[in-house]
C-alpha positions in Angstrom: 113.5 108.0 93.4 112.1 105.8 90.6 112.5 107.6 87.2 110.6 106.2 84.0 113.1 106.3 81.0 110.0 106.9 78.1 106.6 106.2 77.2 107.2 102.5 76.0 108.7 101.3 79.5 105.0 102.7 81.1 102.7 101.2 78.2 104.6 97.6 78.8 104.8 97.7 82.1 100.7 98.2 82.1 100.3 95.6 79.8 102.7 93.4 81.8 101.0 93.9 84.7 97.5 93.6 83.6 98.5 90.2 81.9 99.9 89.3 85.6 97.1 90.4 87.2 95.0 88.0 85.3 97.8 85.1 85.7 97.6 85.6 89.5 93.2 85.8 89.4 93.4 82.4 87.1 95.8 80.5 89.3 94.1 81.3 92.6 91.3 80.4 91.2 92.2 77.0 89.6 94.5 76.7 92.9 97.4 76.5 90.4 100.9 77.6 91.7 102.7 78.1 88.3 100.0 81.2 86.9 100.2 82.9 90.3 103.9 82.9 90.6 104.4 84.0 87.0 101.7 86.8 87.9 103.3 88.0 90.7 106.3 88.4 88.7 104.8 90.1 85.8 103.3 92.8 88.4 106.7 93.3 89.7 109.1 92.8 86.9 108.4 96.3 85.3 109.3 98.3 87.9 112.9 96.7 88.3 113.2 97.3 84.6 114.1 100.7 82.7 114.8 99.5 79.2 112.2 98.5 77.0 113.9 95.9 75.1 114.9 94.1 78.2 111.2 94.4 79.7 109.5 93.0 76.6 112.1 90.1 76.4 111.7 89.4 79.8 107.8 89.6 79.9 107.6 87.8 76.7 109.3 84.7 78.3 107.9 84.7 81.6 104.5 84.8 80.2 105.3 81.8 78.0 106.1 79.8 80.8 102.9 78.6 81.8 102.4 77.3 78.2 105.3 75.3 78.6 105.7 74.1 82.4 102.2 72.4 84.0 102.2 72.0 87.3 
């Protein structure tokens, strides 16, 4: 079904994920909806995406954007 293209796409996608996973546990805890969205995502993101380029691009900015956009 799901077919992981190499190494790099698993060790980003865990550290994607772990960085969402502690996104998601800040903002419920602050009660903020901008972290827990953007953790969400990060969880989910790397599973949609089977090139590693693409997944650190797109993890890079959506883990940015709490830096820039408070809620």
């Amino acid at each position: 079904m799901f077919e992981i293209g190499s190494t790099a796409v698993l060790i980003w996608g865990l550290i994607f994920g772990s960085l969402g996973a502690g996104f998601a546990i800040y903002g419920k805890r602050q009660k903020a909806i901008v972290p827990i969205c953007i953790g969400i995502a990060l969880c989910v993101v790397p599973y949609f995406i089977a090139n590693v380029y693409v997944l650190v691009a797109v993890g890079c900015v959506l883990a940015a954007i709490p830096y820039f956009v408070r809620w």
